[in-house]
C-alpha positions in Angstrom: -21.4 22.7 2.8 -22.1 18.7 3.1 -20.7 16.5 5.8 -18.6 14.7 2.7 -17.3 18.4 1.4 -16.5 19.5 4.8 -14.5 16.6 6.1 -12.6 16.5 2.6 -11.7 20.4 3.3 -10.8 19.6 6.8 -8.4 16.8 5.8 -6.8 18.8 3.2 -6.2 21.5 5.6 -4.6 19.3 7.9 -2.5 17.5 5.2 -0.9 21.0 4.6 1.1 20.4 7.4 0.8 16.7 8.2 4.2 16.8 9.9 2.9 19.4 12.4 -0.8 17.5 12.9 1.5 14.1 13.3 3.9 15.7 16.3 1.3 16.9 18.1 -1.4 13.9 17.9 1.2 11.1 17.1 4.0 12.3 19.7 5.6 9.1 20.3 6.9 8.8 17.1 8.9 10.0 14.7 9.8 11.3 11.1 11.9 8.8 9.1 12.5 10.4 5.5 9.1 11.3 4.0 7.4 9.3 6.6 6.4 9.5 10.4 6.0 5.9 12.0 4.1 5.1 15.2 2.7 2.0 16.1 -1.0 2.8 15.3 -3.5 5.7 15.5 -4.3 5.5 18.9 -0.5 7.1 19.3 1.3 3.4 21.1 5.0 3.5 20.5 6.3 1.7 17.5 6.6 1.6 13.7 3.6 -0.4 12.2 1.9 2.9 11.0 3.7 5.6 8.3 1.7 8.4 7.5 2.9 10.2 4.5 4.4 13.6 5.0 4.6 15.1 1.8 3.1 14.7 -1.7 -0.2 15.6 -3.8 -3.2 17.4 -2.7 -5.1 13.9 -3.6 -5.6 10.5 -5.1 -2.6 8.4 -4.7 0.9 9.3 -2.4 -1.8 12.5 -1.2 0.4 13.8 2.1 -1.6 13.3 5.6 -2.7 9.4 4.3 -1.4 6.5 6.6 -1.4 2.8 6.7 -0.9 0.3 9.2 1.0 -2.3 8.2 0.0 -4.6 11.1 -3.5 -3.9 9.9 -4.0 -3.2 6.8 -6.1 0.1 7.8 -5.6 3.0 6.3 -7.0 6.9 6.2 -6.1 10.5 6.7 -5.2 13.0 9.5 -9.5 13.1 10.5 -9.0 9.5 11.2 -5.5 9.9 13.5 -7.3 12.3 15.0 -10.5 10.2 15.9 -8.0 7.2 17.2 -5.4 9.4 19.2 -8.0 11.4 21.5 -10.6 8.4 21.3 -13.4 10.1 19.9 -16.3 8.0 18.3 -18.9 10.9 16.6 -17.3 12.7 13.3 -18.6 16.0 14.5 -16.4 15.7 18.1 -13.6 14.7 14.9 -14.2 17.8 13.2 -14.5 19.9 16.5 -10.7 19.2 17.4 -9.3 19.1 13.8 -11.6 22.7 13.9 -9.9 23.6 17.1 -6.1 22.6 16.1 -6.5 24.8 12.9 -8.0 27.7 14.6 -10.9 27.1 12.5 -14.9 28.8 13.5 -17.6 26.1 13.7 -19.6 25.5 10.7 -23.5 26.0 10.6 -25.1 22.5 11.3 -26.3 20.6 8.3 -29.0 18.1 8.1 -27.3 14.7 6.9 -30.4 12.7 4.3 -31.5 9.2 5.7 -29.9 6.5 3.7 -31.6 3.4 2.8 -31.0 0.3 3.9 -29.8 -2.4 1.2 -31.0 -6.0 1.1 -27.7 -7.7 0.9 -25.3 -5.7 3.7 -22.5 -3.8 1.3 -19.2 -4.8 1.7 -20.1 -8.3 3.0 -18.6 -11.7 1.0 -22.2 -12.1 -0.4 -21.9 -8.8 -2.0 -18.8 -9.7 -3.1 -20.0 -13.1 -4.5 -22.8 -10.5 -6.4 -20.5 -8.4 -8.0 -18.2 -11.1 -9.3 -21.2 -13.1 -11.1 -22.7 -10.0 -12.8 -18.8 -9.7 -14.5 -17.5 -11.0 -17.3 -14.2 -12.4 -18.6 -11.6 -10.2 -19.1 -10.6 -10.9 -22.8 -11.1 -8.4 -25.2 -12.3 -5.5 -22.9 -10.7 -2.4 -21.0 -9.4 -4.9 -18.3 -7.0 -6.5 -21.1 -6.2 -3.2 -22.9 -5.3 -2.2 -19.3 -3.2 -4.9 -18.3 -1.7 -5.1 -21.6 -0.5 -1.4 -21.1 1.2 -2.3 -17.6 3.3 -4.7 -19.6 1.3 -7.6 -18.7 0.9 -10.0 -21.1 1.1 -13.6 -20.0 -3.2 -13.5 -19.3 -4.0 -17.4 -20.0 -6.2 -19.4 -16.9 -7.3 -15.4 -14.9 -10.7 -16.7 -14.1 -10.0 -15.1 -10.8 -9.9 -11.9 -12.4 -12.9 -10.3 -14.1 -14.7 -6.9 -15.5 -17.9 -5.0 -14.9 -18.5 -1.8 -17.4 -20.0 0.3 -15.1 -18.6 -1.0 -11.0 -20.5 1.8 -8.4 -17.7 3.8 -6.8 -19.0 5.6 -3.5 -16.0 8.7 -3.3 -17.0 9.1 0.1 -19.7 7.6 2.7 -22.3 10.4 2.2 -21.8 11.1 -1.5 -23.1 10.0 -4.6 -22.7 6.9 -6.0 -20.6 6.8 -9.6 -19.6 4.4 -12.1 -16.6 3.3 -14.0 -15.1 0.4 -15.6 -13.6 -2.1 -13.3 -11.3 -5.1 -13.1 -13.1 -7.1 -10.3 -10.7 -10.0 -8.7 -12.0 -12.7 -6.7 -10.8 -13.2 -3.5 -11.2 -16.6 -2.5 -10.6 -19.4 0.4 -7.8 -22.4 0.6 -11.4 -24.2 -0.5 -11.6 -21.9 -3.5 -15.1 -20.5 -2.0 -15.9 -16.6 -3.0 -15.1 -14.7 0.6 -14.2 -10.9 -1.2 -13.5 -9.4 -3.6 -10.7 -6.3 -5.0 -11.7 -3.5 -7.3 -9.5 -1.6 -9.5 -11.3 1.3 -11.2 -10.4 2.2 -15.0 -9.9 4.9 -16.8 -12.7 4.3 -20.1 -10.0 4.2 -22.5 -8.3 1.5 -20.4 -5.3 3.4 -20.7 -4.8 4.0 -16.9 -6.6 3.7 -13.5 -9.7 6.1 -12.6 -8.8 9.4 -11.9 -10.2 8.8 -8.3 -9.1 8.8 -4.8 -8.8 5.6 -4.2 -9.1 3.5 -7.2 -8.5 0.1 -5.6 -11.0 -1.3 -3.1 -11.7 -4.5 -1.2 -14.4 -6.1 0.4 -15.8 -9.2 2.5 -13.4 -11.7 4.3 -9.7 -11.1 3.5 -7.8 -12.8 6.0 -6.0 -15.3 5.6 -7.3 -15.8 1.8 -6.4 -14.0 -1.7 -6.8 -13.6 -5.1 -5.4 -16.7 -6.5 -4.1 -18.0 -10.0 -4.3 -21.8 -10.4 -4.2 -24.4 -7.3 -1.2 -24.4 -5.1 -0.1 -27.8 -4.1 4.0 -27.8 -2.7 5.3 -24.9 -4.5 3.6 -21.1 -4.3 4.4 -17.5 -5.0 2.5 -15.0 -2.7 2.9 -11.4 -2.9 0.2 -8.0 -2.2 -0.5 -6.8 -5.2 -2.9 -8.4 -8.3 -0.3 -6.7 -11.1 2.9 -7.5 -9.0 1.8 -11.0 -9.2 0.5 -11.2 -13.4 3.7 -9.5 -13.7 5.5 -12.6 -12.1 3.3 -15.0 -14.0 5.1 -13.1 -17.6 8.1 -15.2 -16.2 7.0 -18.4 -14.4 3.7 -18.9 -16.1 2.8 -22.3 -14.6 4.1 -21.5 -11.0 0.6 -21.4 -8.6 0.2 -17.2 -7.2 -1.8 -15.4 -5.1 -2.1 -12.3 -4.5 -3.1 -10.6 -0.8 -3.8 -7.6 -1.7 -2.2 -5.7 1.1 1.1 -6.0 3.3 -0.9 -7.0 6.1 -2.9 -9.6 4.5 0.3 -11.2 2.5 1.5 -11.8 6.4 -1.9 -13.7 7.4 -2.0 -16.1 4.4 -2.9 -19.4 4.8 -0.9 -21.9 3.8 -2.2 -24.9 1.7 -1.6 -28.3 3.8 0.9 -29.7 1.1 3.2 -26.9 0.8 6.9 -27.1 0.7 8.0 -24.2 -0.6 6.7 -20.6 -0.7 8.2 -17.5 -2.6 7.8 -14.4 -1.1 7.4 -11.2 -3.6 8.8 -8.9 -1.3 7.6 -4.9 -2.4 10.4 -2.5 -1.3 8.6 0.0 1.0 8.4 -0.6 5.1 5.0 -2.6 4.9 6.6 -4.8 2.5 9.4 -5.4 4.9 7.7 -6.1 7.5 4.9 -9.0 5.9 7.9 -10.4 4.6 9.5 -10.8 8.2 6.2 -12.2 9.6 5.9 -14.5 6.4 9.5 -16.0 7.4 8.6 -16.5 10.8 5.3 -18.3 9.8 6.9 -20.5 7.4 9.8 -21.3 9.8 7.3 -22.7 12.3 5.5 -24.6 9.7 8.5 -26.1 8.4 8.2 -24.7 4.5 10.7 -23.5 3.0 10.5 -19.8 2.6 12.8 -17.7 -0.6 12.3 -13.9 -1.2 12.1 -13.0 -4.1 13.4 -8.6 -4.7 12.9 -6.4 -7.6 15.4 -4.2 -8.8 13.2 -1.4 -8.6 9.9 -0.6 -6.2 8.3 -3.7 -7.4 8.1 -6.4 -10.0 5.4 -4.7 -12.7 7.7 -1.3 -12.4 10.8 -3.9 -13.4 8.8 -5.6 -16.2 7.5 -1.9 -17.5 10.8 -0.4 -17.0 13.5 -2.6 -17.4 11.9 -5.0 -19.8 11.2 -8.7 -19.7 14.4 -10.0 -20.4 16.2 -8.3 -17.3 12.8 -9.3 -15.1 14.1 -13.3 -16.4 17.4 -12.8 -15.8 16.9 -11.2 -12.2 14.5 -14.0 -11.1 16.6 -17.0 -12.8 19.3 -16.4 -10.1 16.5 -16.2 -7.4 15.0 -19.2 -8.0 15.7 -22.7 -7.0 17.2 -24.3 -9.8 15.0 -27.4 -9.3 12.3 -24.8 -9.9 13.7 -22.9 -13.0 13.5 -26.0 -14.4 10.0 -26.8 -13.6 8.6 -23.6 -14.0 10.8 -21.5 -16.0 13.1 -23.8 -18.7 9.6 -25.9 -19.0 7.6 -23.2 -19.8 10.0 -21.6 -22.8 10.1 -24.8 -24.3 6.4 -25.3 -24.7 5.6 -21.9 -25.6 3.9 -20.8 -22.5 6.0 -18.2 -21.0 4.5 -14.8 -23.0 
């Protein structure tokens, strides 16, 4: 059995019983519905951290996978295990995960050397790479894709391209495989490439991969995003790249960007000019938490700061579920009327609200 295979099987036999695993490695927290919260791995006392307690056996909402809110990390029971009892090597990991599961050790393996790449993976040159070998969205599986989340409003995305075949490592030591992509710039207050976001397609463009985990980052997130057109005193922010297009369906002309995570939507920075800045809050404790951070940050800045809720989880489950018409009607009332008028009333009337 490889390093990869073996740690997957360990994880999975730890997420059997994730509660059990989290009592005993995160002990100074607690269960809260189908969550335990803790302030980080490393077991401190708080409520940044929610590991999931139940779900599938993989992919996404898999029980045993965590995220920091404070952070933006996230993993599975292998890695709460590393960070509780400070271990550093994966084989002292897989020793105590081996010893809480009453588990023999394995015969040792011989891992293969891998090669070192010119340009360091992960890094905002790599990002800057990937971006300039895509290609515009229009007409390809990233549209068909986006068009089947109900996203239709796609007019000035040059943040947002797509690569046929994007490399997709499942885990460190495996194989490299390829799948369609959408590939989203993430960029600087400057507009400078610093990262960039991955989402992995299913060929028919129908869905997402059937992978693990088929969004990915890399490079220099903090503090920048995946924007759509040039903020000057009025901006939209939220995590996610579909929450955001979905927003767009509505206010077309109102300047987004898109963090990509809870913990990044709190470290935005704010463009010099800005006055006011609406806050896409996703309903889940991450969400709730960037959006308390956000209000504190903009308080101290002296911008003004309006939430904006969906009805449901978030705002591309509204617009797919609920339809465009209620996704107007809900944000109309949330809105500053000054900016209905700018953004929403402006936009009907010159046919470019979609």
């Amino acid at each position: 059995m490889t390093m990869t295979s073996h740690a997957a099987e360990l994880a999975h036999r730890l997420a059997r019983d994730a509660e059990t695993v989290c009592r005993h490695y995160l002990s100074n927290g607690r269960r809260e519905g189908r969550y335990w919260l803790v302030g980080d791995v490393r077991n401190t006392p708080g409520r940044s951290l929610f590991v999931r307690l139940k779900g599938r056996e993989s992919g996404k909402g898999a029980a045993g996978k965590w995220t920091d809110a404070a952070t933006g990390d996230h993993g599975d029971l292998l890695d709460v295990i590393r960070g509780s009892c400070g271990l550093v090597d994966f084989h002292d990991v897989a020793d105590e995960a081996r010893r809480f599961l009453s588990l023999p050790r394995p015969e040792p393996q011989f891992e293969p050397r891998q090669r070192r790449a010119s340009t360091p993976a992960g890094s905002p040159e790599s990002a800057r790479r990937l971006f300039a070998m895509s290609q515009p969205i229009a007409g390809t599986i990233a549209e068909t894709y986006l068009r089947n989340r109900g996203i239709t409003a796609l007019h000035n995305v040059a943040s947002l391209r797509f690569h046929p075949r994007c490399y997709y490592r499942p885990e460190k030591y495996a194989p490299n495989e390829t799948w369609p992509a959408i590939v989203a710039a993430v960029t600087d207050l400057d507009g400078k490439i610093t990262g960039a976001h991955r989402t992995w397609l299913d060929p028919s463009g129908q869905d997402k991969a059937a992978i693990d985990t088929p969004r990915r980052a890399m490079g220099h997130l903090l503090g920048n995003a995946v924007r759509f057109d040039v903020a000057h005193d009025v901006m939209a922010a939220g995590e996610g790249i579909e929450t955001m297009l979905s927003l767009r369906c509505i206010i077309p002309t109102m300047p987004m960007v898109a963090a990509l995570s809870a913990a990044h939507l709190a470290a935005i920075l704010f463009p010099v000019t800005l006055r006011r800045l609406y806050i896409a809050r996703d309903a889940d404790p991450a969400g709730e938490g960037a959006m308390a951070s956000l209000l504190d940050r903009t308080n101290e800045a002296r911008i003004e700061a309006i939430t904006l809720s969906p009805t449901l989880d978030d705002f591309n489950e509204d617009l797919r579920t609920l339809g465009i018409d209620a996704l107007r009607a809900a944000l109309r009332v949330q809105i500053a009327p000054e900016d209905v008028a700018r953004f929403m009333e402006l936009a009907a009337s010159t046919g470019t609200e979609r």
